[in-house]
C-alpha positions as CSV (number, residue, x, y, z in Angstrom):
1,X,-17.5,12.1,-13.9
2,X,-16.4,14.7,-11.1
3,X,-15.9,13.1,-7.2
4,X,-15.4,15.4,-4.7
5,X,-13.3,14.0,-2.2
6,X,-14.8,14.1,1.0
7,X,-13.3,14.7,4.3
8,X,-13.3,12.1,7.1
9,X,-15.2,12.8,10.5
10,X,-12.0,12.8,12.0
11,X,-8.8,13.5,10.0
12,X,-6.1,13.0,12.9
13,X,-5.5,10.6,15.5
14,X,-4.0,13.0,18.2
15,X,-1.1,12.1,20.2
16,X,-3.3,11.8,23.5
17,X,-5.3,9.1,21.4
18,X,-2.2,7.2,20.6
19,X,-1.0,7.4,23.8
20,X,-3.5,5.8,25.4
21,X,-4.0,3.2,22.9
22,X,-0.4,2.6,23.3
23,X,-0.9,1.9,27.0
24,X,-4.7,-0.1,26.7
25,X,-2.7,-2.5,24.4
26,X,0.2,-3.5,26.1
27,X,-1.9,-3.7,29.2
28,X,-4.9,-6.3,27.6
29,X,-2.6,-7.9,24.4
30,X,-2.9,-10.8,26.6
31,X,0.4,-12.1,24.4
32,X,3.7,-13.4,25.4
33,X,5.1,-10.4,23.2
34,X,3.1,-8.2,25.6
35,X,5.7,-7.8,28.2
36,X,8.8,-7.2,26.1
37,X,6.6,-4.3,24.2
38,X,6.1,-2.5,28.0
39,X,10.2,-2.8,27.9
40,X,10.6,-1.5,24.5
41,X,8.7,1.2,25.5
42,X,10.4,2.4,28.5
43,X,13.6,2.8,27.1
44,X,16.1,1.7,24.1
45,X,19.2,2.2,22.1
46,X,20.1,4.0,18.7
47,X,18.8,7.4,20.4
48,X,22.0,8.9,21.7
49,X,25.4,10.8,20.1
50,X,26.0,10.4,16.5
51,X,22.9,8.1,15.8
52,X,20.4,10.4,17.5
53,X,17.7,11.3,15.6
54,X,17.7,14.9,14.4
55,X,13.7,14.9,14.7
56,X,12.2,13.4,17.6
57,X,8.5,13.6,16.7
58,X,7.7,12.7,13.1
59,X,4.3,12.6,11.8
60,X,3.6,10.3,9.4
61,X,0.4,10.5,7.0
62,X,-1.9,7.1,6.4
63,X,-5.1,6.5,4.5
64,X,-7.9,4.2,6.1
65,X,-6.6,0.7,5.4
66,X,-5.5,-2.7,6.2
67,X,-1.9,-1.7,5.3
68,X,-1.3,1.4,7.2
69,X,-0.9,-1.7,10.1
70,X,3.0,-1.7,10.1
71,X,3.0,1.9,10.7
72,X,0.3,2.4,13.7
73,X,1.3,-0.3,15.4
74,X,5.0,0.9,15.5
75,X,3.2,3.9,17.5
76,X,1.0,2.2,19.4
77,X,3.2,-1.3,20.6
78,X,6.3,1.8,21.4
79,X,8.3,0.4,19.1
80,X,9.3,4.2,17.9
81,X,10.4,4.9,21.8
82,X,13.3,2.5,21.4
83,X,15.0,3.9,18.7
84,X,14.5,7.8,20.1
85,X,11.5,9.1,18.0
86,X,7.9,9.5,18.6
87,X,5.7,8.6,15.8
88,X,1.9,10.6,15.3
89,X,0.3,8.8,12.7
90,X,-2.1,11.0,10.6
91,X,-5.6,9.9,9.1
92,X,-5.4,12.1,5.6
93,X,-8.7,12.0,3.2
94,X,-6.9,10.8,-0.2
95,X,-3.4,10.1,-2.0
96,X,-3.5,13.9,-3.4
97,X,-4.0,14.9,0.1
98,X,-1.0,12.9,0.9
99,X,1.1,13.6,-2.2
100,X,0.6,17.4,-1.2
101,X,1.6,17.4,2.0
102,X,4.5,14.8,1.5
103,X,5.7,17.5,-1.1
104,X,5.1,21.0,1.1
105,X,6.6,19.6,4.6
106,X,3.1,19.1,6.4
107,X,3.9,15.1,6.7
108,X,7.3,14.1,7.7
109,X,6.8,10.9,6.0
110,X,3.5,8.4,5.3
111,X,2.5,4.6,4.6
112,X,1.8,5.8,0.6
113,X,1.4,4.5,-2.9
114,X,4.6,2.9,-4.4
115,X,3.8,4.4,-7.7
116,X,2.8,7.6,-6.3
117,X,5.9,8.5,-5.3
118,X,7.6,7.7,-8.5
119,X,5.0,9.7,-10.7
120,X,6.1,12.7,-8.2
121,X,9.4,11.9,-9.3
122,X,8.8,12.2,-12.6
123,X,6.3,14.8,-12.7
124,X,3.3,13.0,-13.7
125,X,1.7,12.5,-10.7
126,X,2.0,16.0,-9.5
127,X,4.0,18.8,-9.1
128,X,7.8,17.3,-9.7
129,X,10.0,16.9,-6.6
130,X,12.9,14.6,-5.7
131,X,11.2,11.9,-3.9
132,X,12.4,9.0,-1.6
133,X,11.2,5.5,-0.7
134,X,12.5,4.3,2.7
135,X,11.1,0.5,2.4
136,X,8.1,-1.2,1.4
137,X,5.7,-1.8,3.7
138,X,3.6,-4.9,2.6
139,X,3.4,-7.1,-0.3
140,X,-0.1,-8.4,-1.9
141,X,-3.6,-8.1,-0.2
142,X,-5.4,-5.6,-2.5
143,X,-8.4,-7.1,-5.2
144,X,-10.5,-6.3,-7.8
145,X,-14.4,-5.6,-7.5
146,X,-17.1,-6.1,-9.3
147,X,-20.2,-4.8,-9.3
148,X,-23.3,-7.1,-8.0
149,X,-25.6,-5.5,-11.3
150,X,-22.0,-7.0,-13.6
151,X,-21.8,-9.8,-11.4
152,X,-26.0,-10.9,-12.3
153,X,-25.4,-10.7,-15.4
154,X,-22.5,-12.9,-15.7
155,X,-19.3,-10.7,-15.0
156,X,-17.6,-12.7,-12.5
157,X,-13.9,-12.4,-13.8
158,X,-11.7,-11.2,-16.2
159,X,-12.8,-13.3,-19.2
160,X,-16.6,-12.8,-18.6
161,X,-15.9,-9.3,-17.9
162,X,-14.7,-9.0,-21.4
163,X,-17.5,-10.9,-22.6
164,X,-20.3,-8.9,-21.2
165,X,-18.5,-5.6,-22.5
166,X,-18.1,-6.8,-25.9
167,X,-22.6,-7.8,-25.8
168,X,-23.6,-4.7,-23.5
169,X,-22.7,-1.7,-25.9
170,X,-22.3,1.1,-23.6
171,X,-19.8,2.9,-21.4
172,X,-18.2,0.9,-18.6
173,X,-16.8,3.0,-15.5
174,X,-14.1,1.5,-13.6
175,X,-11.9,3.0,-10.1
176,X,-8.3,3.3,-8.7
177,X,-7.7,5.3,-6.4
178,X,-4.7,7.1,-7.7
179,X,-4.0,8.0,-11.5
180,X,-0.4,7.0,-11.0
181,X,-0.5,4.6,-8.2
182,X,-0.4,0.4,-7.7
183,X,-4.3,0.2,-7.7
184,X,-4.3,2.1,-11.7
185,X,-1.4,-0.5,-12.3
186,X,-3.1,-3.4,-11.1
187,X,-6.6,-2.8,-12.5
188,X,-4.8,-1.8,-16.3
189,X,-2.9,-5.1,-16.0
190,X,-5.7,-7.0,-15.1
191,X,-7.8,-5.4,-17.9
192,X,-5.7,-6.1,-20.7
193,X,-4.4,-9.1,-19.5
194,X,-8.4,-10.0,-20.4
195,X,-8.4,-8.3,-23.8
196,X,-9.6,-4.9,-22.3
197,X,-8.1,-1.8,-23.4
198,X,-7.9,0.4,-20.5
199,X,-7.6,3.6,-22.3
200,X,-9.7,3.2,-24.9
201,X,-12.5,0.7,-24.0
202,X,-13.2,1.8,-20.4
203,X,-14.0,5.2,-18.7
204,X,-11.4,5.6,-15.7
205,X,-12.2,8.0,-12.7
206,X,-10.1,8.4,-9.7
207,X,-12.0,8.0,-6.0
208,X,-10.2,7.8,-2.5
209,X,-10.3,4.4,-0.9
210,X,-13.0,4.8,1.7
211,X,-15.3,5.9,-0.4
212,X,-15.2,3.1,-3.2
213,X,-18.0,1.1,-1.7
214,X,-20.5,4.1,-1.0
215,X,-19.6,5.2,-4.7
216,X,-20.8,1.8,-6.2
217,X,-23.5,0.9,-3.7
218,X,-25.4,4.4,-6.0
219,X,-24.1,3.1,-9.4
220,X,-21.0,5.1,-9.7
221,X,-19.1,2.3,-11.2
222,X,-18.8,-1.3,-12.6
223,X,-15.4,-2.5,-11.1
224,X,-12.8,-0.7,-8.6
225,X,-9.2,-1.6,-7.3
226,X,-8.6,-0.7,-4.0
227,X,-6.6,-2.6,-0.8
228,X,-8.1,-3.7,1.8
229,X,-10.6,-3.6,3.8
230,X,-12.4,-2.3,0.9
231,X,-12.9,-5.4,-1.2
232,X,-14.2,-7.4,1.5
233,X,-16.6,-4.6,2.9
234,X,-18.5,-4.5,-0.8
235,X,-18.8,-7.9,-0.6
236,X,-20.0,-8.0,3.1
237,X,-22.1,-5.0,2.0
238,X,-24.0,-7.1,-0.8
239,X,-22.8,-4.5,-3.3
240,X,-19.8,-6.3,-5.3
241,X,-18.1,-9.2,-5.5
242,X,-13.6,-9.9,-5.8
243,X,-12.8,-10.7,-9.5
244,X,-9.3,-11.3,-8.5
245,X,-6.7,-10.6,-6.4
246,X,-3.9,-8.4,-6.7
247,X,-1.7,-11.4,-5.7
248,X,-3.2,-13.3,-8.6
249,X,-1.7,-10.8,-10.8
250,X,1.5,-10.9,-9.1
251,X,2.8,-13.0,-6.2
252,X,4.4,-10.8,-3.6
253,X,3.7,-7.7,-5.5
254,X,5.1,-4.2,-4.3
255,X,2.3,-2.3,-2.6
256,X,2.6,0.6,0.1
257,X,5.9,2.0,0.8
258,X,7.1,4.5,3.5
259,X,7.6,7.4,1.4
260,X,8.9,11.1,2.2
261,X,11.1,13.8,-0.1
262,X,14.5,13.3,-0.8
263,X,15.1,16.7,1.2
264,X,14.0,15.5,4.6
265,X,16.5,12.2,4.2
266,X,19.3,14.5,3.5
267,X,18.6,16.4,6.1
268,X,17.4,13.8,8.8
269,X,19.4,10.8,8.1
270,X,19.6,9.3,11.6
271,X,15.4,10.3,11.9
272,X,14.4,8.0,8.7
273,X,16.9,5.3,10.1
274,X,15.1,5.2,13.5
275,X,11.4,5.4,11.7
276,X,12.2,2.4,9.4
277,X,13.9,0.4,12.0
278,X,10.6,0.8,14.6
279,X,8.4,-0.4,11.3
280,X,10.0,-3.5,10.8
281,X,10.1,-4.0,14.6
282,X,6.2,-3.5,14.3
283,X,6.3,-5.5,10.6
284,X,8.0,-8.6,12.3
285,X,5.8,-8.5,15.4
286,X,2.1,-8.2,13.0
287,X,3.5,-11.2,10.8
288,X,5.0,-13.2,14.1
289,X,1.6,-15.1,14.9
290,X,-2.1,-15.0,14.2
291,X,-2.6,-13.5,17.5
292,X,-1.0,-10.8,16.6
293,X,-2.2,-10.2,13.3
294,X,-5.8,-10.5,15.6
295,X,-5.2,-8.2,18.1
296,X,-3.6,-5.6,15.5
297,X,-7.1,-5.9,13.3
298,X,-8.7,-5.0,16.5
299,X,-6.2,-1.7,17.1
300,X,-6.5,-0.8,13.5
301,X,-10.6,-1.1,12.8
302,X,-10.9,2.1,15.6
303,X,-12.7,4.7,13.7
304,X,-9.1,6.7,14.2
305,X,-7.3,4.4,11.8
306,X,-9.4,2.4,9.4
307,X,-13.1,3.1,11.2
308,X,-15.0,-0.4,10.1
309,X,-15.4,-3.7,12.2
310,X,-12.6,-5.8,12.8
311,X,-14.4,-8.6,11.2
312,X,-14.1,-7.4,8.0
313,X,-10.4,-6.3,8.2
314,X,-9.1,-9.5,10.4
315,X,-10.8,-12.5,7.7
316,X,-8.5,-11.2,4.5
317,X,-5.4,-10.4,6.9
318,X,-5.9,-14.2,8.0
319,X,-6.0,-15.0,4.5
320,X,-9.8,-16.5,4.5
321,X,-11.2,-15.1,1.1
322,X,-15.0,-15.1,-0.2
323,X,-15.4,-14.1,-4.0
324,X,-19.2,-13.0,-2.8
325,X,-20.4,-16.1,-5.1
326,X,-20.4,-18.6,-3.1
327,X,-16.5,-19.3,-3.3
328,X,-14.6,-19.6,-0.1
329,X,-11.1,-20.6,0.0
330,X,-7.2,-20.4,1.8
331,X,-5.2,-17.8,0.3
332,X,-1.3,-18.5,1.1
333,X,0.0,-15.1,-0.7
334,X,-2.5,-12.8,1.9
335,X,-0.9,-9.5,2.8
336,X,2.4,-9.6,4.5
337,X,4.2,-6.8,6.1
338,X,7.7,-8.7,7.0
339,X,8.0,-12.5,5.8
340,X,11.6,-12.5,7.7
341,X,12.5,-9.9,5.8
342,X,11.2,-10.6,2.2
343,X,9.0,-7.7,2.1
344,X,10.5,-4.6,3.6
345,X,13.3,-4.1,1.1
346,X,13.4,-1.6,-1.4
347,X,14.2,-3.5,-4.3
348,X,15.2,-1.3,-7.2
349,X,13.2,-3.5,-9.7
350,X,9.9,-2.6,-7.8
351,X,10.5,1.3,-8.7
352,X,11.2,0.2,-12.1
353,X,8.1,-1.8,-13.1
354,X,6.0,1.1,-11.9
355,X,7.6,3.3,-14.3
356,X,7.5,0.8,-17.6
357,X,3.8,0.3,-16.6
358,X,3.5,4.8,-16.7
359,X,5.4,4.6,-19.7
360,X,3.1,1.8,-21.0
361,X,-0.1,3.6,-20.7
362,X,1.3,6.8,-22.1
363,X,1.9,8.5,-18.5
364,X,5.8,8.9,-19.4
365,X,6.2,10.4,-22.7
366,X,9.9,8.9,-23.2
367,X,11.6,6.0,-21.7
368,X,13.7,7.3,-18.6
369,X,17.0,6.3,-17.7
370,X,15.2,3.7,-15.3
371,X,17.6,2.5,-13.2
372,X,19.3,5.7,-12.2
373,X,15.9,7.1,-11.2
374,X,15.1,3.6,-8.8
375,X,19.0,4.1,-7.6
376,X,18.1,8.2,-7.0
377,X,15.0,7.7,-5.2
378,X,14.9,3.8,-3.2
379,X,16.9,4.2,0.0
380,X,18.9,1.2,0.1
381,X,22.1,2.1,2.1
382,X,19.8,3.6,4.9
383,X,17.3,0.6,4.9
384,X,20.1,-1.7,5.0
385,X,21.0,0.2,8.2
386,X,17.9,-0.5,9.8
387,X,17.8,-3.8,8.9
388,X,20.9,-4.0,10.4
389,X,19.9,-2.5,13.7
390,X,16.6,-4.9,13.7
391,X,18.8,-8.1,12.5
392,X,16.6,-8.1,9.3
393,X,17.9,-10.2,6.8
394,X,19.4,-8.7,3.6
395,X,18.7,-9.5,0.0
396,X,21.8,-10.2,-2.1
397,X,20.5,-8.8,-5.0
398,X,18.7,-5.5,-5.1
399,X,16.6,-6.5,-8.2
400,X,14.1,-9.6,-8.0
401,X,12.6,-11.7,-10.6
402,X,8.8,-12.1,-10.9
403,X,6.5,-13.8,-13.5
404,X,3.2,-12.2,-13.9
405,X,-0.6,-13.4,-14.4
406,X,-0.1,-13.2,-18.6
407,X,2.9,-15.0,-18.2
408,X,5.8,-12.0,-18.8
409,X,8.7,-12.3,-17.1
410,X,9.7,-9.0,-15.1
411,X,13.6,-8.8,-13.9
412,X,14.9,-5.5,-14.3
413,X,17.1,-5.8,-17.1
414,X,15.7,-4.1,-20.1
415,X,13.1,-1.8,-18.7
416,X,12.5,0.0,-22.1
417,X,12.3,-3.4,-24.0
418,X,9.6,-4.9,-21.6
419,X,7.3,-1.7,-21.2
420,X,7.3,-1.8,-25.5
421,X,6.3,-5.7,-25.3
422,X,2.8,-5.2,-24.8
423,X,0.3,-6.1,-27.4
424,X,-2.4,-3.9,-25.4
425,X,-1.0,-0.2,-24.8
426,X,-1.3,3.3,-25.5
């Protein structure tokens, strides 16, 4: 099944646009932060002799969703002014669109799929290039959908899912949004966590996030993964319901990540410094109070950035979930973008999983040397830079520990071992 991947009324946000919103929101945020943002963006440090960035204007590629947040509001609250840059964020239309112009110099950098750029890397996910990730930009807040014709007839979760699919003989059609990106990794873990062989049981098609609700409001498919806002729009649509959430598969997971080509660090160290440390500024300040997390859902829901209502972005980001059924509840693991600190580093465990997971479903043909590809491409010398200049704290330990929703245990330390343990693969 072909999708054509459809333009956006309006690609770009220009720089007069961000300007302006810059200025309309530090004139109404109506916050106590409100004041130091006018300062921050009147002038700063970090933007003069050695440290001075070698690019002053760096345009940075997003796609319509919830966590593109960290990134816009670094333009829009100034917080790029203060450490000598000027960031244009830029609406793109899909991941390939981003992956290509990552790779041919268009974008400087962009709020982009973890595993996307590691399947660059490799040359899975594209033409291979030495790729870079700067930090990670949020952890959790993505979620599995369901159709409401699968949901009618039972399908609610994982189990039943598996159920229905073993009774109703026929071709089941499921989305990501990326072939080698976290929403394919979340939806095949989820799948064969529930007996589901991704590969073989399922028909897997790739469609760019904004257009996953249109695409199963006319039948195009039983299930997608996507981040938000999209899981909570089909539900406020009446067209799916939320299975699971990606933080049900794994608490704290890796998600976006400001990503760019190892090239453009080389060559603009003092540039990716400056745009990290103005992103956790921005990170710290979303994650800081509810107000702010309100007032950014408000910025962000602008048909330059996300284009939907603020409703449906700002419930999810306050972590207030509906499953569509009925089921309402308090989610504590919601998306984060800072969590002191927790989520912005680049831990070199993160890059790892995503490759045991390509090597897993067949993506990677052999096992890579996986450490010395996560040491290659996650920045962690210039990250801790910019933590340093934004008195972020530090992890000790640059790989984490995490137990999944089948009960693995994920640390890092045999990559090749753990992406052979699986009893469902290809």
């Amino acid at each position: 099944m072909e999708f054509k991947e459809q333009q956006p009324n309006k690609a770009v946000a220009t720089v007069e646009e961000v300007d302006f919103k810059r200025r309309q929101l530090i004139q109404t945020a109506g916050l106590a932060t409100g004041a130091t943002m006018l300062g921050l963006a009147t002038g700063g440090a970090w933007a003069a002799g050695s440290d001075k960035p070698e690019k002053e204007e760096v345009k940075i590629g997003f796609i319509p969703l919830t966590d593109c947040a960290s990134v816009v509001m670094a333009s829009v609250l100034g917080f790029d002014k203060k450490y000598g840059i000027k960031i244009v964020p830029s609406k793109e239309a899909s991941w390939a669109g981003v992956r290509d112009k990552l790779t041919n110099g268009e974008l400087d950098a962009a709020h982009v799929l973890y595993g996307l750029i590691y399947g660059v890397q490799m040359g899975i996910g594209g033409q291979k290039k030495d790729m870079a990730v700067l930090m990670s930009l949020n952890n959790n807040g993505q979620a599995i959908t369901l159709s409401k014709k699968i949901a009618d007839k039972g399908g609610v979760d994982g189990a039943s899912l598996a159920k229905l699919m073993q009774t109703e003989k026929r071709e089941y059609t499921f989305a990501q949004t990326f072939p080698t990106g976290t929403h394919a990794m979340w939806l095949y873990y989820w799948l064969a966590a529930n007996g589901i062989n991704p590969m073989k049981d399922a028909k897997v098609i790739t469609v760019p996030p904004p257009q996953m609700v249109a695409n199963m409001r006319v039948g195009n498919m039983d299930g997608f993964c996507v981040g938000e806002p999209w899981g909570h729009r089909a539900i406020v649509d009446g067209v799916g319901i939320t299975a699971t959430t990606t933080q049900d598969i794994w608490k704290d997971h890796p998600e976006k990540v400001l990503g760019t080509s190892l090239d453009f660090v080389k060559k603009n160290p003092n540039t990716c410094r400056a745009m990290m440390a103005a992103i956790l500024d921005a990170s710290k300040w979303i994650d800081a109070s509810l107000a702010n997390k309100n007032k950014m859902a408000e910025v962000i829901a602008d048909k330059s950035y996300v284009n939907t209502s603020k409703d449906v972005i700002d419930q999810r980001i306050m972590g207030r979930y509906q499953n569509g059924l009925g089921k309402t509840w308090d989610d504590p693991n919601y998306m984060k973008f800072y969590n002191d600190g927790a989520v912005n580093f680049p831990y070199l465990s993160d890059g790892m999983w995503f490759m045991t997971q390509h090597r897993r479903w067949g993506l990677l043909k052999d096992d890579p040397d996986y450490l010395a590809v996560a040491k290659s491409v996650n920045q962690i010398d210039l990250y801790k830079e910019a933590a340093t200049m934004t008195k972020t704290s530090i992890p000790k330990d640059p790989m984490r520990t995490s137990k999944l929703m089948d009960g693995t245990v994920w640390d890092g330390k045999n990559p090749k071992a753990y992406a052979a343990s699986f009893k469902i693969k290809t």
